[in-house]
C-alpha positions in Angstrom: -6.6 -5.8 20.4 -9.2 -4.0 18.5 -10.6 -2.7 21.9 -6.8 -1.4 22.5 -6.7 0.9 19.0 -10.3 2.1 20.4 -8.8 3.6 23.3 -5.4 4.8 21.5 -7.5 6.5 19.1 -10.1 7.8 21.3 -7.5 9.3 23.3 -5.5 11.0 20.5 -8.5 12.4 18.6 -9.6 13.8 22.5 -6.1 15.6 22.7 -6.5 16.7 18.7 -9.3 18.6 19.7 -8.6 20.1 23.0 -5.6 21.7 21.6 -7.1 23.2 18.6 -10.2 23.8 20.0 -9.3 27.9 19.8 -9.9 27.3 15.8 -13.5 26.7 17.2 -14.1 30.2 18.6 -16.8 32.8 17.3 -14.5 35.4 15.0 -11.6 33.1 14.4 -10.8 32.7 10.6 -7.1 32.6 11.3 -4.5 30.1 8.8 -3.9 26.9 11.1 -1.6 24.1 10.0 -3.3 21.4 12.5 -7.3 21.9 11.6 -9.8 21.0 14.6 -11.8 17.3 14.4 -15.0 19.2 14.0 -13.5 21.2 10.9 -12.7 18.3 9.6 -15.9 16.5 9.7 -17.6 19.6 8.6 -15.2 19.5 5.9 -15.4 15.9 5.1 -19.7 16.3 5.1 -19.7 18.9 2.7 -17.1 16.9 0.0 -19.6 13.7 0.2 -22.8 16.1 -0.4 -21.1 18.3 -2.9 -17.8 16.7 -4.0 -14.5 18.8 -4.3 -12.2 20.2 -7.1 -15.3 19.3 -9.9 -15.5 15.0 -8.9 -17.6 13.5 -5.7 -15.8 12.1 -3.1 -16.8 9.0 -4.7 -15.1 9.6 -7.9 -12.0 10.7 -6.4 -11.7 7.3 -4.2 -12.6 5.6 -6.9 -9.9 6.7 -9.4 -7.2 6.3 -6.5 -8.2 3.0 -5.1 -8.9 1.8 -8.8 -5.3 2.6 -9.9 -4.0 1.2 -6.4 -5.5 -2.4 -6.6 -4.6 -2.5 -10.2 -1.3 -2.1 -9.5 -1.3 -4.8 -6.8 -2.5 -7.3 -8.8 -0.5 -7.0 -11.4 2.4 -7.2 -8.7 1.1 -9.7 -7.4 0.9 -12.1 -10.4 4.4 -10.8 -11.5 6.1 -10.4 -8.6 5.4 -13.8 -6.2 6.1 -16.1 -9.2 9.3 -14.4 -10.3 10.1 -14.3 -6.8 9.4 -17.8 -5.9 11.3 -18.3 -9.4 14.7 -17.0 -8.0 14.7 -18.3 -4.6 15.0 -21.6 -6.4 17.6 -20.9 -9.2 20.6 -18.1 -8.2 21.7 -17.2 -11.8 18.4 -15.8 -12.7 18.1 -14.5 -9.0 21.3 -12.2 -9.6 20.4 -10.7 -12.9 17.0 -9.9 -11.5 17.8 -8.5 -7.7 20.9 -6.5 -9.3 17.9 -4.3 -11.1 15.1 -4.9 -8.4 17.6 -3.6 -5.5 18.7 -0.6 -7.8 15.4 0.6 -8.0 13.9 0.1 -4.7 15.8 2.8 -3.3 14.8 5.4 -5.5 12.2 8.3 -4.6 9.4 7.4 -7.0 9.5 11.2 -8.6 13.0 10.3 -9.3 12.0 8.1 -12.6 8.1 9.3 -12.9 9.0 11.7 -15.5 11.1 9.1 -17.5 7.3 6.7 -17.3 5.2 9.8 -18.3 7.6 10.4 -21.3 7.5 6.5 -22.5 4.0 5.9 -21.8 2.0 9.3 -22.1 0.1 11.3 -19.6 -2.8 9.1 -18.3 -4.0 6.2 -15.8 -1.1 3.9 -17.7 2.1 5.6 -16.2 0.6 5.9 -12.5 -0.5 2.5 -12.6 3.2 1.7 -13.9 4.5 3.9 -10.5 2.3 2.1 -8.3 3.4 -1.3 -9.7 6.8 -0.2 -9.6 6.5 0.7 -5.7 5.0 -2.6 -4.7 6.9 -4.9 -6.9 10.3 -5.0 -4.9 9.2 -5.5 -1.7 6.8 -8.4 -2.6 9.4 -9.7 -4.9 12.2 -9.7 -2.2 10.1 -11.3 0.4 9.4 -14.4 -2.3 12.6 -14.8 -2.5 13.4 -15.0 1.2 10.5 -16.7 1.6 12.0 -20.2 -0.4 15.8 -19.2 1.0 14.0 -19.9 4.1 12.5 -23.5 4.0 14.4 -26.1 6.4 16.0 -28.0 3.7 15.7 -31.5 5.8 11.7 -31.2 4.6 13.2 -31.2 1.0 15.3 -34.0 1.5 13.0 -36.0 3.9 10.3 -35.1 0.5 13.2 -36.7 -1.6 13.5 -39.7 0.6 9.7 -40.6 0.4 10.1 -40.2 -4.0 8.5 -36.9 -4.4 9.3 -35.0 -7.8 10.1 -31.7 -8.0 6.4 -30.1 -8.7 5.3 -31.9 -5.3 8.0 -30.4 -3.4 7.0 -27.8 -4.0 3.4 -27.9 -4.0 3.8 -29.2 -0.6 6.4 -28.2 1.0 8.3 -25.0 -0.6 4.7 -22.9 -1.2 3.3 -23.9 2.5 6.5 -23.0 3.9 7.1 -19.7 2.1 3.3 -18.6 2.3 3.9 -16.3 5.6 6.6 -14.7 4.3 4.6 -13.9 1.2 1.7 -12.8 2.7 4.4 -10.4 4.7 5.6 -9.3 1.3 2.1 -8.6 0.0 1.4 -6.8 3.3 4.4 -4.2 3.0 4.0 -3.9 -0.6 0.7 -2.7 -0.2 2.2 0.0 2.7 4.7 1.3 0.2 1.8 1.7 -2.5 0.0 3.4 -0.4 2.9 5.9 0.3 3.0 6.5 -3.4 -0.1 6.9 -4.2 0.0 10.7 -3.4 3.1 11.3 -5.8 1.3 9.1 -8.3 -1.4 11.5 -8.8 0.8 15.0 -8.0 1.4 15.4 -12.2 -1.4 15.8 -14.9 -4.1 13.9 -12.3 -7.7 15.7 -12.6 -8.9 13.3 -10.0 -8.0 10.9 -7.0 -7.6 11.2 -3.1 -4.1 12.4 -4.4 -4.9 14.8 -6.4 -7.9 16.0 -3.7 -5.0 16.2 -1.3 -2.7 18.5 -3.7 -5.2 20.5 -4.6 -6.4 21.5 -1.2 -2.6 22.1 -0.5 -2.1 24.3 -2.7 -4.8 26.5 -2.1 -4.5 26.2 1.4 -7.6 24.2 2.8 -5.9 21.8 5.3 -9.2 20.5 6.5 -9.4 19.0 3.1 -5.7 17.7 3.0 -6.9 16.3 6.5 -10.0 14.3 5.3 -7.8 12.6 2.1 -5.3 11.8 4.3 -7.9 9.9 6.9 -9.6 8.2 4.1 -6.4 7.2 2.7 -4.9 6.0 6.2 -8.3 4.1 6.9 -8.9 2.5 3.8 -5.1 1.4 4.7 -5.8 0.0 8.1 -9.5 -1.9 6.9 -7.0 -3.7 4.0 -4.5 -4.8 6.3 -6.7 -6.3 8.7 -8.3 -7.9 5.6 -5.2 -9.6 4.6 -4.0 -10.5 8.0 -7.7 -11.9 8.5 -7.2 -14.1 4.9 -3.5 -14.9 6.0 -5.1 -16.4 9.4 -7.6 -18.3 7.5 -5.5 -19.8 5.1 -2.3 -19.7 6.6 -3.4 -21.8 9.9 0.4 -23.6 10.5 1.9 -20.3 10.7 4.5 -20.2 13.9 4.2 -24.6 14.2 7.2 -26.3 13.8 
């Protein structure tokens, strides 16, 4: 597999550069939309040795990735329990995935405005955004994830005397664990997507903001290099969790 997405990638950075390889040409200083590889690196070695819009590279990952994982974390210790918590008992499932399904839909700068106004420019209301993005889909696979256990393990669970707790210690939480690690894994994909809007009002720092900055003055190398750091990072945490999801997760697809 990981051989495969060598050559896939090998072959599309080899196109990348063959047909912007004009940009490379002694003279040309012309506006391009698509930079070349080699601009980009160039670009990307002179951010890490002199940083970009007054932060080091450093600083900038480290302000996006430290408001990223703090919002996962808090979704993920609100959203799984909650989750798990309606899959077993409708009537609280109904008042909740009546607001959760509202929201979900929305375009994050819809209702960004409405967090910066109750909570104040600062890390607090794109946190709040970020949490907001990864909550429903980690929240909606919980609940699929205990609509989903074969009931005759419950009852056969029942049959042998176990309570409630052990049920589901043993048999719900086992059952629902791919499905939440599923949850956790789009959640995390949806952050990501936000992460750019997060940090497009009152940000002085972030991969974001790096990115909207270089926009704006028209430096697509740079938009190029936040975008690949953002898009790896992405990748390395996804193999990450489908690596812990392996290791813990070992029944997954047994009967």
């Amino acid at each position: 597999m990981k051989f495969k997405r060598t050559i896939v990638w090998t072959v599309v950075i080899t196109l990348w550069f063959l047909f912007t390889m004009y940009q490379l040409k002694e003279g040309f200083n012309g506006a391009v939309v698509i930079p070349n590889p080699y601009l980009v690196i160039k670009s990307f070695i002179n951010i890490l040795k002199n940083g970009y819009a007054s932060h080091t590279l450093l600083q900038h990952a480290g302000a996006s990735f430290g408001r990223l994982f703090t919002a996962i974390l808090i979704a993920v210790l609100t959203a799984i329990p909650l989750g798990l918590l309606c899959g077993y008992v409708k009537k609280i499932e109904t008042v909740v995935s009546t607001i959760v399904e509202f929201i979900r839909p929305l375009p994050p700068l819809a209702y960004y405005t409405i967090i910066i106004l109750a909570t104040q420019i600062g890390n607090t209301s794109k946190v709040i955004l970020l949490f907001i993005a990864a909550f429903a889909p980690m929240y909606i696979a919980c609940v699929q994830a205990v609509k989903q256990v074969r009931k005759d393990y419950i009852l056969s669970s029942q049959t042998l005397g176990a309570n409630g707790i052990q049920i589901f210690r043993n048999v719900v939480l086992p059952s629902a664990l791919p499905n939440i690690f599923t949850g956790i894994r789009t959640a995390i994909g949806v952050a990501y997507t936000t992460l750019v809007s997060a940090e497009m009002v009152a940000a002085k720092s972030g991969l974001g903001y790096m990115i909207l900055y270089a926009y704006n003055v028209f430096q697509t190398e740079v938009v190029f290099v936040g975008i690949i750091l953002i898009g790896i990072s992405a990748v390395l945490l996804d193999d990450l969790l489908k690596f812990t999801e392996k290791k813990l997760v070992f029944w997954k697809g047994q009967a």
